[in-house]
C-alpha positions as CSV (number, residue, x, y, z in Angstrom):
1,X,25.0,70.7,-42.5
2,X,22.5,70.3,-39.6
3,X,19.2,70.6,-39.2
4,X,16.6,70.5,-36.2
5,X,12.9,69.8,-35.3
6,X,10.9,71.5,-33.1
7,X,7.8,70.7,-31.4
8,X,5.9,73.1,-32.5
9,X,6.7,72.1,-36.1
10,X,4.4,68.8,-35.5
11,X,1.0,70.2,-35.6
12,X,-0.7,67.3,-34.3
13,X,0.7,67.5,-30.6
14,X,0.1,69.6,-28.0
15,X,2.7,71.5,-25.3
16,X,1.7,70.5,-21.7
17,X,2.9,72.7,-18.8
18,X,4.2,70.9,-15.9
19,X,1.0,70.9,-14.1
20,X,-0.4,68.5,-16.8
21,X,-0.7,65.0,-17.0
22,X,-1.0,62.3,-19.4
23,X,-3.8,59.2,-18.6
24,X,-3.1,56.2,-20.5
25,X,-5.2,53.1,-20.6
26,X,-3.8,52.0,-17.6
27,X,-2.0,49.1,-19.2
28,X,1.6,48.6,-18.9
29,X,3.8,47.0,-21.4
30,X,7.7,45.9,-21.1
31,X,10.1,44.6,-23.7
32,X,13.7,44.2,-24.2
33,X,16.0,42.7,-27.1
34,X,19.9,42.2,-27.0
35,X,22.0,40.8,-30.0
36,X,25.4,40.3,-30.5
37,X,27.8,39.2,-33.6
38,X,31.7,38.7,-33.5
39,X,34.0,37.0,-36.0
40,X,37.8,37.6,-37.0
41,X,38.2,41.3,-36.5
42,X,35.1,42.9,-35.4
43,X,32.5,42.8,-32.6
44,X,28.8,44.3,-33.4
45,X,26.4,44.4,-29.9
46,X,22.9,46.0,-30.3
47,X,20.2,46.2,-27.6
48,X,17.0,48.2,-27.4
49,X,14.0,48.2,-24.6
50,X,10.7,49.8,-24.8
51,X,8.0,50.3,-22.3
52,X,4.6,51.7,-21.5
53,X,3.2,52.8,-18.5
54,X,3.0,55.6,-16.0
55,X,6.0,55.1,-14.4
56,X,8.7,54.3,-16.8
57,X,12.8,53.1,-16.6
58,X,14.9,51.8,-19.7
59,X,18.6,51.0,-19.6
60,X,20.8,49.8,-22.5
61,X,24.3,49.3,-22.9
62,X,26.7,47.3,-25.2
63,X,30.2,47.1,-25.1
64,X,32.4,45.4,-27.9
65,X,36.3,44.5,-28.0
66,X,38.9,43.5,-30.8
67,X,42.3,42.5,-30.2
68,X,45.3,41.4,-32.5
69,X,47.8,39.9,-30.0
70,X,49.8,37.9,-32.1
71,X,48.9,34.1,-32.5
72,X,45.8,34.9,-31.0
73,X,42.9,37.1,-32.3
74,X,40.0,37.8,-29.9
75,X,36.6,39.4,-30.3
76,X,34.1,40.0,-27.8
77,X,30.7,41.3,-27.9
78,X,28.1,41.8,-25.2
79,X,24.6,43.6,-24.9
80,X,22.5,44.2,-22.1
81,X,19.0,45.8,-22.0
82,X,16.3,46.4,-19.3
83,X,12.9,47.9,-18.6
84,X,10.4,48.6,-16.1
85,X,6.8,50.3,-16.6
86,X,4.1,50.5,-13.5
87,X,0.7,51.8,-13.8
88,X,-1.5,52.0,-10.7
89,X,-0.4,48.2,-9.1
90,X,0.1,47.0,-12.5
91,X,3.4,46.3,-13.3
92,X,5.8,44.7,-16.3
93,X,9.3,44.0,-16.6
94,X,11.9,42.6,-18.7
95,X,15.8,41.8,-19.1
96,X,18.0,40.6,-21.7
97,X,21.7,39.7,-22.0
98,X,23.7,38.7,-24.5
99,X,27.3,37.9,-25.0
100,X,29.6,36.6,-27.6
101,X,33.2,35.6,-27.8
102,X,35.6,34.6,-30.5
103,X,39.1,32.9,-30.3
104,X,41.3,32.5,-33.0
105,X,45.2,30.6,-32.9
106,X,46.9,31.1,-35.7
107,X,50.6,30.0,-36.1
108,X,53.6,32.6,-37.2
């Protein structure tokens, strides 16, 4: 089953043609968050970023690893998140990184 949602559907905002454009306040806003978790056998990363401004860029990425090799168990987690917003010559940014690793010995 799928379902979709268009625009039009959400009577409260209006289509702009590419001509248009959209004035703010003129602030700018820029905020990032990274978290990571491992343990024996599983890896969670999570990042978000969010901005506000004229001129906008966001970028996040996680990557996560779990490996049984034996005597030795190994988890790693990392996040990474960044974003940039500019209005007029105000500008924001912000960056966050986050990595985790676990190591576990066991005998056989």
């Amino acid at each position: 089953m799928s379902s979709s949602l268009i625009i039009s559907d959400l009577n409260y905002l209006q289509t702009l043609d590419q001509s248009s454009s959209v004035v703010g306040g003129g602030s700018v806003y820029a905020g990032t968050v990274t978290t990571t978790n491992i343990g024996l056998g599983y890896a969670v990363g999570g990042a978000g970023a969010v901005t506000i401004g004229q001129t906008t860029y966001t970028n996040t990425q996680t990557n996560t690893t779990v490996k049984n090799l034996g005597m030795l168990n190994y988890s790693r987690a990392d996040a990474a998140a960044i974003a940039y917003a500019k209005t007029g010559d105000q500008m924001a940014l912000s960056s966050s990184f986050n990595t985790s690793i676990f190591l576990n010995f066991t005998n056989v």
